[in-house]
TIKOLMAR-474947 format. One record per residue (C-alpha): residue number from 0; x, y, z. Coordinates in Angstrom, 2 decimals. Each point is the difference from the previous one (the first is absolute). Example, Ala and Ser with C-alpha at 12.3 -4.5 7.8 and 13.67 -1.06 7.14 Angstrom:
<rs>
+-----+---------+---------+---------+
:   i :      px :      py :      pz :
+-----+---------+---------+---------+
:   0 :   12.30 :   -4.50 :    7.80 :
:   1 :    1.37 :    3.44 :   -0.66 :
+-----+---------+---------+---------+
</rs>
This chain:
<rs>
+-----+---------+---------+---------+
:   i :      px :      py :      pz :
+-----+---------+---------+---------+
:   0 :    0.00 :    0.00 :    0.00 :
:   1 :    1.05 :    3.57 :   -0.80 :
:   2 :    0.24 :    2.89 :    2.54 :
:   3 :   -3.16 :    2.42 :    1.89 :
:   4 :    0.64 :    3.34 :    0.57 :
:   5 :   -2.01 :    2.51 :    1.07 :
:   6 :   -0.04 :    3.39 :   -1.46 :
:   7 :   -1.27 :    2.76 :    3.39 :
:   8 :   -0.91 :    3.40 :   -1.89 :
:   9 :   -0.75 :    3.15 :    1.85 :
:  10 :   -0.69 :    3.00 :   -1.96 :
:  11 :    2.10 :    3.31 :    1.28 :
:  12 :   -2.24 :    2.74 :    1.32 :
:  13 :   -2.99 :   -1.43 :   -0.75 :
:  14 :   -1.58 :    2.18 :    3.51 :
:  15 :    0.82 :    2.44 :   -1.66 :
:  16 :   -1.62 :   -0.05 :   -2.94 :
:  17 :   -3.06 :   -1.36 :    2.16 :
:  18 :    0.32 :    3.37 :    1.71 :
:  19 :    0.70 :    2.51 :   -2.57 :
:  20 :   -2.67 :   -1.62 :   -2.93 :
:  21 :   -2.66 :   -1.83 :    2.16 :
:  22 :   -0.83 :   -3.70 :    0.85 :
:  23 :   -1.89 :   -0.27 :   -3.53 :
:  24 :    3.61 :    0.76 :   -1.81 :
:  25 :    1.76 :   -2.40 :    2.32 :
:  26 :   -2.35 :   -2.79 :   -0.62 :
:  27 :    0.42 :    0.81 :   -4.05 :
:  28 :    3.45 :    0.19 :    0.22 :
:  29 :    0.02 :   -3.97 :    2.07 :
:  30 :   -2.14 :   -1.46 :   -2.86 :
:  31 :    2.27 :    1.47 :   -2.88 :
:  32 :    3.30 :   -1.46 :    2.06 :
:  33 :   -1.74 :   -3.24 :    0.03 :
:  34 :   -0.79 :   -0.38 :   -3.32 :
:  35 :    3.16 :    1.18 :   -0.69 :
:  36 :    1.77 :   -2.43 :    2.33 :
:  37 :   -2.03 :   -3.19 :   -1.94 :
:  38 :    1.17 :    0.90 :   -3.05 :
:  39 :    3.37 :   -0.97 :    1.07 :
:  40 :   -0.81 :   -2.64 :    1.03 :
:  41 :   -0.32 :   -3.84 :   -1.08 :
:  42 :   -3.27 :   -2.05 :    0.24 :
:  43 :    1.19 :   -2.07 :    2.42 :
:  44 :    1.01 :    3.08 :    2.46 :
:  45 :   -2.16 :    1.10 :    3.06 :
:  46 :   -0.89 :    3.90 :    0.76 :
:  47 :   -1.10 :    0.54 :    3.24 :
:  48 :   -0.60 :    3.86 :    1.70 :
:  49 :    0.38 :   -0.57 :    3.30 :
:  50 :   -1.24 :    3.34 :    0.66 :
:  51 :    1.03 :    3.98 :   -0.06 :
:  52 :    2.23 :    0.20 :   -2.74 :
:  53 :    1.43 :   -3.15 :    0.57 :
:  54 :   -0.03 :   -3.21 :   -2.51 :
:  55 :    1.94 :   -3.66 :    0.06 :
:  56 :    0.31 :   -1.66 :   -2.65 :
:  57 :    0.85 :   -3.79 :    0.07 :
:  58 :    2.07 :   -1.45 :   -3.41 :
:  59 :    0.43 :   -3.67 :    0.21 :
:  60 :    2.32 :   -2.00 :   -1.52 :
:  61 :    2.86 :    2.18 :   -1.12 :
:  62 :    3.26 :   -1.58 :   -1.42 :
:  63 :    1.75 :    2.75 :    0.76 :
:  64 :    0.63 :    2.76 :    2.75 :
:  65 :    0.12 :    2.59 :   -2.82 :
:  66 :   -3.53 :   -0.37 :   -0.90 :
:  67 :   -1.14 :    1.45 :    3.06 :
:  68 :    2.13 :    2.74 :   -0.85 :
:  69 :   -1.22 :    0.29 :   -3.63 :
:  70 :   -3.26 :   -0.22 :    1.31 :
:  71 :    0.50 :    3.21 :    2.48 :
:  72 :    1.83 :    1.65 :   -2.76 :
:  73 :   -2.93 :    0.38 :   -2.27 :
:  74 :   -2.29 :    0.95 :    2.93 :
:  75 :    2.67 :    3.35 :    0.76 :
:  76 :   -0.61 :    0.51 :   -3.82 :
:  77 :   -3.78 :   -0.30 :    0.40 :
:  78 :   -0.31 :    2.54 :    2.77 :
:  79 :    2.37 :    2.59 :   -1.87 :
:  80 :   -3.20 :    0.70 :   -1.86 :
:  81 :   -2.27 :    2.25 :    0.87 :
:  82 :   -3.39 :   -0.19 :    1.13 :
:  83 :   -2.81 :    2.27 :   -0.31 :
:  84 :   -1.55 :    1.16 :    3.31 :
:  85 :   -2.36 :    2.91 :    0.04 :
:  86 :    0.28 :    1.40 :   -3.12 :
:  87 :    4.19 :   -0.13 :    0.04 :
:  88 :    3.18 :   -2.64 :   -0.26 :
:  89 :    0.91 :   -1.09 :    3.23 :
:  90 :    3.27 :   -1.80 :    0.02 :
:  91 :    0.42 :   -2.81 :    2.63 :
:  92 :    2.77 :   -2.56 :    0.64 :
:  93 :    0.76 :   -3.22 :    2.41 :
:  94 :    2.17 :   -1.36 :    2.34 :
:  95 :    0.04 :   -3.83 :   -1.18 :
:  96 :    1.36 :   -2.93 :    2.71 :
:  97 :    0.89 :   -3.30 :   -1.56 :
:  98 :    0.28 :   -3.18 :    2.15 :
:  99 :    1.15 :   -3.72 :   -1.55 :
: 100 :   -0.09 :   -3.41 :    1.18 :
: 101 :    0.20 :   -3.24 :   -1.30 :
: 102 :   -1.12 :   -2.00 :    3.75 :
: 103 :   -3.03 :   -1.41 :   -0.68 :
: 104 :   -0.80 :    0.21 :    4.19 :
: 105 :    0.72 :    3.56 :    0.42 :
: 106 :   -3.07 :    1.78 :    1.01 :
: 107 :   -1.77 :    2.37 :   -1.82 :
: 108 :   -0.20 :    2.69 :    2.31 :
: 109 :    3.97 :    0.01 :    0.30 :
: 110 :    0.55 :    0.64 :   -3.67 :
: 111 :   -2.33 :    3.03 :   -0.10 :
: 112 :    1.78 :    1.24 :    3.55 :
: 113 :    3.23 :   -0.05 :   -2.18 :
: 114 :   -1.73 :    1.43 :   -2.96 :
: 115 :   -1.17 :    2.72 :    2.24 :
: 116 :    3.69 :    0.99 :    1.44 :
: 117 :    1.71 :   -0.24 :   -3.11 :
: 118 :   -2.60 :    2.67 :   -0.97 :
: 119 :    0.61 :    2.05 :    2.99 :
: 120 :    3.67 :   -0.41 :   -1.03 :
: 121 :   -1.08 :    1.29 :   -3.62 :
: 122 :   -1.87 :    3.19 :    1.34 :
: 123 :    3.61 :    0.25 :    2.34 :
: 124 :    1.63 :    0.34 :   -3.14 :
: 125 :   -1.52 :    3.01 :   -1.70 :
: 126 :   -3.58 :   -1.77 :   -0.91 :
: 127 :   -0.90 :   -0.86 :   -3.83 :
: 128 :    1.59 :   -3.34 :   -0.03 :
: 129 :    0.15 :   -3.23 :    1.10 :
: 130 :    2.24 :   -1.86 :    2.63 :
: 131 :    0.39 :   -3.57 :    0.07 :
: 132 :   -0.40 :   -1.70 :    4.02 :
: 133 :    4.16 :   -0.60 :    1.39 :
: 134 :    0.56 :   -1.25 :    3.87 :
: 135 :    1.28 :    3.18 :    0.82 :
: 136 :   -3.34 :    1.79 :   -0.47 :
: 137 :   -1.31 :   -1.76 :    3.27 :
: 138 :    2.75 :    1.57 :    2.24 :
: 139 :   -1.21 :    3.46 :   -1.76 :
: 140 :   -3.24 :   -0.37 :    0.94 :
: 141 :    0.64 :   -0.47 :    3.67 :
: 142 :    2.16 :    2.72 :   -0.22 :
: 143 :   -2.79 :    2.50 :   -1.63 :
: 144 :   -2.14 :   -1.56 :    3.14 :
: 145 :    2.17 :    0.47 :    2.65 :
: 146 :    0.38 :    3.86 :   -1.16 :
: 147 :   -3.10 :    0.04 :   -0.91 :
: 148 :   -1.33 :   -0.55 :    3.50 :
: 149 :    3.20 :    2.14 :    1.86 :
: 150 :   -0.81 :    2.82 :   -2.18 :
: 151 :   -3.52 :    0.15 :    0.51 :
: 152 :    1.06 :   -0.35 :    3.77 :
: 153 :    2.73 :    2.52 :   -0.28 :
: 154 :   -2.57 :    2.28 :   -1.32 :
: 155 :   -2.53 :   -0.49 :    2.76 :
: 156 :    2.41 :    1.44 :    2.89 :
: 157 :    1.38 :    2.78 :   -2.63 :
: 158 :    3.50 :   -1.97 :    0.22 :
: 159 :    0.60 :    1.02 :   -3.39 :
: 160 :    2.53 :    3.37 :   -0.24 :
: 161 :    0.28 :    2.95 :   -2.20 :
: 162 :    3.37 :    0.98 :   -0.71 :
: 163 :    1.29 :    3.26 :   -2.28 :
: 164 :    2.16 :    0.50 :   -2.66 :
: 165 :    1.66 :    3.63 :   -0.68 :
: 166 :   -0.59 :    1.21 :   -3.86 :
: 167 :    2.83 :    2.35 :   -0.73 :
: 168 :   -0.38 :    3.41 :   -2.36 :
: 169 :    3.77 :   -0.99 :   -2.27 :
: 170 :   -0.39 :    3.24 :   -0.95 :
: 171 :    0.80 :    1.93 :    3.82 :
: 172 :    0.15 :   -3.19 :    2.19 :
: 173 :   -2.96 :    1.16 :    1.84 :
: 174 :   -2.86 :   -2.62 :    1.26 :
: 175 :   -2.97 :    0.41 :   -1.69 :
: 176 :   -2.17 :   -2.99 :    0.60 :
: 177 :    0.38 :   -3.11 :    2.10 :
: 178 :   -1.74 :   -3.42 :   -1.26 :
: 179 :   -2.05 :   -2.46 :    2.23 :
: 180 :    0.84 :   -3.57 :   -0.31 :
: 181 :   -1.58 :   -2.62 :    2.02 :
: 182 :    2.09 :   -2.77 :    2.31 :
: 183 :   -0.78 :   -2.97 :    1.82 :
: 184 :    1.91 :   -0.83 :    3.05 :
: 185 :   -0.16 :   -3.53 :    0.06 :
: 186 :    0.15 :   -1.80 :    3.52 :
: 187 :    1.79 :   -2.97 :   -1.55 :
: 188 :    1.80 :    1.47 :   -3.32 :
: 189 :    1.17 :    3.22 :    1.05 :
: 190 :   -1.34 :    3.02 :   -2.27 :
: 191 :   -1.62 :   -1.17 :   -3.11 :
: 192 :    0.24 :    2.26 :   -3.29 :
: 193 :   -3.56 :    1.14 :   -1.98 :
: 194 :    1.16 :   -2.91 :   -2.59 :
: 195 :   -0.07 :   -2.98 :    2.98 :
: 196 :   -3.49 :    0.68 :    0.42 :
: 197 :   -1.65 :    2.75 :   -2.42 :
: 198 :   -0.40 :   -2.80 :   -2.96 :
: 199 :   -2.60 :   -2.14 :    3.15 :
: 200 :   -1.24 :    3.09 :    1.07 :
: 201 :   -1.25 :    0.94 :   -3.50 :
: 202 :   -1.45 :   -3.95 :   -0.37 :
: 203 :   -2.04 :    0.35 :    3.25 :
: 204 :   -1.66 :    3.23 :    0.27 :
: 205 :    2.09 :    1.19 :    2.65 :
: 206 :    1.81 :    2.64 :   -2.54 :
: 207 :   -3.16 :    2.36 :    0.88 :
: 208 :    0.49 :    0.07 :    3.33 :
: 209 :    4.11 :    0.36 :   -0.07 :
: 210 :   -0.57 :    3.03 :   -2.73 :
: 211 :   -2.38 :    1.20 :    2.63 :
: 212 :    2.48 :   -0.19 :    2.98 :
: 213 :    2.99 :    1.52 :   -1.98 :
: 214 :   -2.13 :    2.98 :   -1.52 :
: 215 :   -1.17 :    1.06 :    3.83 :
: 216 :    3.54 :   -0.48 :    1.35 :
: 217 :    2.01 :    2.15 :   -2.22 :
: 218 :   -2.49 :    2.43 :   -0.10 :
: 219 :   -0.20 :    0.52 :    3.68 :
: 220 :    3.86 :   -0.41 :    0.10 :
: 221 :    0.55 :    2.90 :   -2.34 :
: 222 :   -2.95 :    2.38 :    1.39 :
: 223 :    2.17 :   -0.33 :    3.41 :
: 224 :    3.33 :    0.91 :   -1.63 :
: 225 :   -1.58 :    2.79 :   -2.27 :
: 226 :   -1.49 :    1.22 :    3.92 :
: 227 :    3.72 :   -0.75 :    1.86 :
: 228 :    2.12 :    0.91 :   -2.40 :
: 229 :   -1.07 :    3.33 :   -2.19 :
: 230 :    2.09 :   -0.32 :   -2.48 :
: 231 :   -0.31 :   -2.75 :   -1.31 :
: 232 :   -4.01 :    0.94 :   -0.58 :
: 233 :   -0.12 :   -0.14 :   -4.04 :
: 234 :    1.14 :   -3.97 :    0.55 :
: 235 :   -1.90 :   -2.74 :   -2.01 :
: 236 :   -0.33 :   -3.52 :    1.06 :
: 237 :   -0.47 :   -2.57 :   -2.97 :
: 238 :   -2.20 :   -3.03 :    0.94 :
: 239 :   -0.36 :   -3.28 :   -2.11 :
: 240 :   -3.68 :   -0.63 :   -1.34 :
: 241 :   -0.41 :   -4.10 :   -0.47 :
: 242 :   -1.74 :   -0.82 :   -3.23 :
: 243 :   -3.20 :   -0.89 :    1.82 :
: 244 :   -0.53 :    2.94 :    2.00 :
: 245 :    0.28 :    1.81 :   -3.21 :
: 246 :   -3.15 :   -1.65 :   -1.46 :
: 247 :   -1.65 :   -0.01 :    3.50 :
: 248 :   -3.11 :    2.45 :   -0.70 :
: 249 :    0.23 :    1.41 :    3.36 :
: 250 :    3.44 :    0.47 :   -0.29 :
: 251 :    0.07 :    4.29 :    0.17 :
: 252 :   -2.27 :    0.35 :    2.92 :
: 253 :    2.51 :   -2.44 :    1.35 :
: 254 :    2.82 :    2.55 :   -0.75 :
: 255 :   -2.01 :    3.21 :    0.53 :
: 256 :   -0.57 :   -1.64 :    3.96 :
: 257 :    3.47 :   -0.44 :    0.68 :
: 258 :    0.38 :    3.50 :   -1.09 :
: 259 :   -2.78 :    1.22 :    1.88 :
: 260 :    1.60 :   -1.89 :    3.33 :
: 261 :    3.53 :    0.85 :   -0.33 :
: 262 :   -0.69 :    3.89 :   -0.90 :
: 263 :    2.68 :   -0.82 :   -3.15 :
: 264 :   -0.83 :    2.46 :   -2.88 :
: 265 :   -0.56 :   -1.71 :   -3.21 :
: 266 :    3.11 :    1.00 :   -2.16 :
: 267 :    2.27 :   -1.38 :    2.64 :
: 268 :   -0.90 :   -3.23 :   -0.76 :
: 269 :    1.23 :   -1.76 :   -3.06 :
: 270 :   -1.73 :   -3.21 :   -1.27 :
: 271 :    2.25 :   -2.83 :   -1.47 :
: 272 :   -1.66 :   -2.19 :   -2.40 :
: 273 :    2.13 :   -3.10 :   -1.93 :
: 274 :    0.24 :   -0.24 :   -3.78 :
: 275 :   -2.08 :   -3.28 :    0.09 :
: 276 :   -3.18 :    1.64 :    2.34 :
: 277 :   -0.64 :    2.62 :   -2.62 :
: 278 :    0.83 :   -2.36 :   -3.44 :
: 279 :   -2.51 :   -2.98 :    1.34 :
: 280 :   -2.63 :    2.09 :   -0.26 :
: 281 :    0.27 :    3.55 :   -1.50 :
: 282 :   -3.10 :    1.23 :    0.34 :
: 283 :   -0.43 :   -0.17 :    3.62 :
: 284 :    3.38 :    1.16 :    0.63 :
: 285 :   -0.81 :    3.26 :   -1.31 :
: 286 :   -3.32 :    0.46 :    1.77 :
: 287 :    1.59 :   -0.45 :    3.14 :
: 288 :    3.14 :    1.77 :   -0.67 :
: 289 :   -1.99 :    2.96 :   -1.31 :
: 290 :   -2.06 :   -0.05 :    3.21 :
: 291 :    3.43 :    0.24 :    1.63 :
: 292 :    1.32 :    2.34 :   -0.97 :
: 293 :   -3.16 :    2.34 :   -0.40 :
: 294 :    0.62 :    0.16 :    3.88 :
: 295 :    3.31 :    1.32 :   -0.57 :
: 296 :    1.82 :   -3.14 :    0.88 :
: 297 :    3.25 :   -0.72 :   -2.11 :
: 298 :    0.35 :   -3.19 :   -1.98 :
: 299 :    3.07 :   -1.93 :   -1.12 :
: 300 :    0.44 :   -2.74 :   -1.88 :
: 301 :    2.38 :   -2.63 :    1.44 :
: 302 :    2.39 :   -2.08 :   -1.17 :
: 303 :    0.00 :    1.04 :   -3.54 :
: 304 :    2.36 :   -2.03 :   -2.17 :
: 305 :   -0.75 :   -3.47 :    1.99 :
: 306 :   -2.06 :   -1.52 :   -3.16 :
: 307 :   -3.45 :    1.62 :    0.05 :
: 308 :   -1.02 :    3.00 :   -0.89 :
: 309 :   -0.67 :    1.05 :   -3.48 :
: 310 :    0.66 :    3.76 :   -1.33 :
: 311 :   -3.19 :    0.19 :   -1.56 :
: 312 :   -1.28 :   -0.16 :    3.51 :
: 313 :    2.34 :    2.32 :    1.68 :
: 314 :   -1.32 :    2.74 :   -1.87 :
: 315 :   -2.95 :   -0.26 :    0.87 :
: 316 :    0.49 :   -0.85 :    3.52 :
: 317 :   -0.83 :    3.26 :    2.39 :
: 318 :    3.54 :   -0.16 :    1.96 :
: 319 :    2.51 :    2.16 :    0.57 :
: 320 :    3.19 :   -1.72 :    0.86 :
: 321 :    1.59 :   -3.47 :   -1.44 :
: 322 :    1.44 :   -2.24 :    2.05 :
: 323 :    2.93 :   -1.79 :   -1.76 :
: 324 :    0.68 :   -3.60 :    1.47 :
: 325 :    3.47 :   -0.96 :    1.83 :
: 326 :    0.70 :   -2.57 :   -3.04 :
: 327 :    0.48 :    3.07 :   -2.27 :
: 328 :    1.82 :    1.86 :    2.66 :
: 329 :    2.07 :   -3.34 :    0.71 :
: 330 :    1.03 :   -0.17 :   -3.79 :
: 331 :    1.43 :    3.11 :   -0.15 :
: 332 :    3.62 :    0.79 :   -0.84 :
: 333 :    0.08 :   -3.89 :   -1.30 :
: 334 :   -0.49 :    0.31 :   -3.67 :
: 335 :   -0.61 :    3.45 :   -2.08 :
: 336 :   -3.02 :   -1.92 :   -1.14 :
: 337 :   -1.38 :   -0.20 :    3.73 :
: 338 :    0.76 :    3.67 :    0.71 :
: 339 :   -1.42 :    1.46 :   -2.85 :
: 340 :   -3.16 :   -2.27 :    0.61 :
: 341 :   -0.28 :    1.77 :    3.43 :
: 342 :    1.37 :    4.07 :   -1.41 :
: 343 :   -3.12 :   -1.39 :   -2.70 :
: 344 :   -2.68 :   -0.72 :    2.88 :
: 345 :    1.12 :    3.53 :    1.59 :
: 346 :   -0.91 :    1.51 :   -3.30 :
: 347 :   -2.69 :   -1.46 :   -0.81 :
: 348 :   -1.71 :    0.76 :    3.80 :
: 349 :    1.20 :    3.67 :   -0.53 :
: 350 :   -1.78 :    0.61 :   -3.53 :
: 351 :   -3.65 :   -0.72 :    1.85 :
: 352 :    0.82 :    1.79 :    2.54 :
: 353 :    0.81 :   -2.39 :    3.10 :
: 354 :    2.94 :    0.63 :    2.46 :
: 355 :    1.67 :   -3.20 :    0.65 :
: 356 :    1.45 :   -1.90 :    3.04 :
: 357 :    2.49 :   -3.31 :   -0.43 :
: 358 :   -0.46 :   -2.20 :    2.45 :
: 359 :    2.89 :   -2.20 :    1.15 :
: 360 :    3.14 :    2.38 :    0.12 :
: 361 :    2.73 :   -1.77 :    1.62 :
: 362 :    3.49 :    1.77 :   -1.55 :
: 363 :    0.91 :    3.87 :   -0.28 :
: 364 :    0.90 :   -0.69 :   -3.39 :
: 365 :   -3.64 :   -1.08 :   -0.73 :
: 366 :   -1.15 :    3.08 :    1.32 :
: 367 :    1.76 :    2.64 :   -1.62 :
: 368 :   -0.71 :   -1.90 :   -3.50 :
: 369 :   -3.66 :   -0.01 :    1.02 :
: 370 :    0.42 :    3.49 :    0.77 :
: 371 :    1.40 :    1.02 :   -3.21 :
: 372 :   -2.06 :   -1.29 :   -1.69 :
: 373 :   -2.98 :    2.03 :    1.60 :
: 374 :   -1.87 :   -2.30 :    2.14 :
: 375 :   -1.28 :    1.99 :    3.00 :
: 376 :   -0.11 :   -2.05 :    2.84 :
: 377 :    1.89 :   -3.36 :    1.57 :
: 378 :   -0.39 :   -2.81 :    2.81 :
: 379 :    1.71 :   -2.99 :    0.82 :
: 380 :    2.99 :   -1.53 :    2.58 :
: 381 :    1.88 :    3.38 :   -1.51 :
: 382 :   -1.73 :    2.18 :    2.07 :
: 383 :   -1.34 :   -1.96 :    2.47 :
: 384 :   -2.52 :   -3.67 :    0.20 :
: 385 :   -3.29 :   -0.39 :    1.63 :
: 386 :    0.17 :    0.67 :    3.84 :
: 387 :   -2.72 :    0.32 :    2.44 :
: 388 :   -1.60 :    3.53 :    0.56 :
: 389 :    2.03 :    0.84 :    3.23 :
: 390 :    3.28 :   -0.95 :   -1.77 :
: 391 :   -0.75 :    2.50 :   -3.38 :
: 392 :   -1.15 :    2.50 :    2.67 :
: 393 :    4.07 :    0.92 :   -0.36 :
: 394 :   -0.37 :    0.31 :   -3.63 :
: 395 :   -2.56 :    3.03 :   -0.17 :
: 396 :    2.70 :    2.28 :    0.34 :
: 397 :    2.84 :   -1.87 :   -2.26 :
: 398 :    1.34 :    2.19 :   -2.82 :
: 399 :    1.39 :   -2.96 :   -2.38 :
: 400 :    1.66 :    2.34 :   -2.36 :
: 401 :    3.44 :   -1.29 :    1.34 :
: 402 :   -1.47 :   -3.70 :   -1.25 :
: 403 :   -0.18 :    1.61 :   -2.96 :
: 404 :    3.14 :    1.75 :   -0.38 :
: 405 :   -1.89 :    3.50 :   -0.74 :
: 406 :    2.65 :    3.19 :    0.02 :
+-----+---------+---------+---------+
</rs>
């Protein structure tokens, strides 16, 4: 006898699109996906919807571990096309999870369990695609438990800390903003960066309520230095908006409160969105931003250059500063191709109209060519790394000019 596998399919922001077009459109768009899935299929295969946006299907008697692959191949294909919801193309894709066996006593219930975390490992990886089951996938999903659960804890008794990161003028030296960036003191594994437990925070729901936590912190942080120290009153704090909290419809009375609470005005608060929360969905994206910033709140778009973000899309994106990522910054100095990729970005920011900050300064020599070459503003180890609020108390009255070598 040949091989089983089974094929677990979850489509990618399918809530959403519940959300944003209606149950009617969501319950369209499930019948089009399965039609669509059993015309990829053979006779012999099973379909099953095991409810959501979830489906299994069951191919029996493979000769091959490749056809399972084949198979999954031509279903990403199927869901690049677009599908007509309420009068326009909506575009959806799939995380796919493949399990194989050829043990006639294994129970059916394991196979779709590994079917299901191979596609948890396929929505890990960047969504729209398919991951085939491997041992090592178990030990992951303990691991996304055990945070999981000490996160949720974590957030609970507010264990979770803001710390602050100095943004540098490379023009005078002076500090001009300070960005808010969220840490986890771990009881067991010492102080965990955002990327040891953002990516589960993001899968869970529990990105809302760590956006929410950050956003009040540095907010009430900087309305006490602005009241301490005088003058450093013009300061800005940057805060990172997750991806779901930007298409959470209550998201601006949820910023306009923290505002309200903290007594911080409006344009001293600058809103960091990534390249991939405003390219998934457009649309949305600008609604909210335009909201935004119709409060006077100032907008930045993060970690441009990491893959993302299309320039059709920056231009029409309501922001006023560009972000360029550290692997940009990182590559400068190492090839003339590299630099004049980055001199290219500053350019390109300047012509609309953006000032720009690099992120991820770590050499003098990287800041006087970023200087030269007109960006406006710097952070990174350079100048000084995330440290809690009492520590960068020092750094309100630090003139980095010397850092920078200014006569």
């Amino acid at each position: 006898p040949g091989k089983v596998a089974v094929l677990f399919l979850d489509l990618d922001n399918f809530k959403f699109i519940n959300d944003t077009l209606g149950h009617r459109a969501g319950d369209k768009l499930l019948q089009v996906i399965a039609q669509r899935l059993a015309t990829v299929l053979r006779p012999s295969d099973t379909i099953a919807r095991l409810g959501g946006d979830e489906f299994v299907l069951l191919l029996e008697d493979l000769h091959e571990e490749d056809a399972a692959r084949r198979v999954a191949i031509r279903i990403l294909e199927q869901m690049g096309m677009p599908v007509e919801l309420a009068g326009q193309p909506v575009y959806v894709t799939a995380s796919i999870g493949i399990a194989l066996t050829d043990d006639p006593w294994l129970h059916p219930d394991e196979l779709i369990r590994r079917a299901d975390l191979a596609m948890y490992e396929a929505k890990r990886l960047g969504r729209d695609r398919y991951a085939l089951f491997d041992g090592y996938m178990e030990a992951l999903a303990w691991r996304r438990l055990e945070i999981e659960c000490g996160l949720r804890k974590a957030i609970e008794q507010r264990e979770l800390r803001v710390h602050f990161q100095p943004v540098v003028e490379l023009r005078t030296g002076a500090l001009r903003e300070v960005e808010a960036l969220v840490r986890w003191p771990h009881p067991e594994r010492g102080m965990l960066q955002p990327d040891e437990f953002l990516p589960v925070a993001e899968e869970s729901g529990l990105i809302l309520l760590i956006d929410r936590l950050v956003l009040e912190e540095a907010c009430r942080q900087l309305r006490d230095w602005q009241l301490q120290y005088p003058a450093n009153r013009n300061l800005v704090v940057s805060v990172n908006l997750s991806t779901k909290q930007l298409r959470e419809p209550g998201m601006l009375e949820s910023v306009t409160s923290v505002l309200d609470r903290t007594g911080l005005q409006p344009e001293h608060l600058r809103i960091e969105i990534s390249e991939r929360a405003v390219t998934w969905d457009l649309a949305t994206a600008l609604d909210q931003l335009h909201a935004l910033r119709a409060l006077g709140i100032r907008l930045a778009l993060d970690d441009f250059g990491s893959g993302h973000a299309a320039i059709a899309a920056l231009r029409r994106l309501p922001i006023d500063t560009l972000k360029i990522d550290r692997t940009l910054v990182g590559a400068l100095g190492k090839s003339e191709r590299d630099t004049t990729l980055v001199q290219a970005v500053i350019s390109l920011a300047k012509i609309l109209g953006l000032t720009v900050t690099a992120e991820g300064i770590e050499s003098p020599e990287q800041a006087r060519q970023l200087r030269t070459f007109g960006c406006d503003f710097g952070q990174g180890t350079y100048f000084g790394g995330p440290m809690p609020a009492e520590e960068f108390a020092q750094y309100l009255s630090t003139d980095f000019s010397d850092l920078l070598q200014i006569r």
